[in-house]
N, C-alpha and C positions, 0 to 999 in steps of 0.2 A: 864702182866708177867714181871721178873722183865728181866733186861738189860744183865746183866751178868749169864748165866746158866753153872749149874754144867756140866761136863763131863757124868755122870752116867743118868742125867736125858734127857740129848742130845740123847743118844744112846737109851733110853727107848720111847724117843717119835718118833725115826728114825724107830724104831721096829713095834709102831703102824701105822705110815704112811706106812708100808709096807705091813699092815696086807689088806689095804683097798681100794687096787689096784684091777684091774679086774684081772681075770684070762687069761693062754694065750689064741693066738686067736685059737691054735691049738685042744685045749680040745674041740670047737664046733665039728667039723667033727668025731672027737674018738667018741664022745657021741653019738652024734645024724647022723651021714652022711654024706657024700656030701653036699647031699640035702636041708636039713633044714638050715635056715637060724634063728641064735639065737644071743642074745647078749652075749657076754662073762662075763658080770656082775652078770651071773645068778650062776655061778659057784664057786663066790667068798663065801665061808665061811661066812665070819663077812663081815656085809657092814656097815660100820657108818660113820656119819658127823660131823664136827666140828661142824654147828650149832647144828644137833638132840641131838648126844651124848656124853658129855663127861668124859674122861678118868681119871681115878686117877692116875696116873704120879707123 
């Protein structure tokens, strides 16, 4: 990638890195309980990787 990036394409790749966080930790208990114990990863919408997949940015 080169050295120097634009403003516009900073903020478009800021938007994906943000897409593909887990979700909070609070959404476990709302959903499922106390009780269960889940990852929060499950909750995430879009989950991808820089290696698996990449974006057109």
């Amino acid at each position: 990638m080169a050295r120097f990036k634009h403003l516009s394409k900073k903020l478009r790749l800021i938007k994906y890195g943000k897409r593909t966080r887990w979700a909070p930790f609070w959404t476990v208990p709302k959903i499922y309980g106390t009780g269960r114990r889940v990852h929060p990863g499950r909750h995430t919408d879009v989950k991808r990787s820089w290696r698996r997949t990449k974006i057109k940015a």
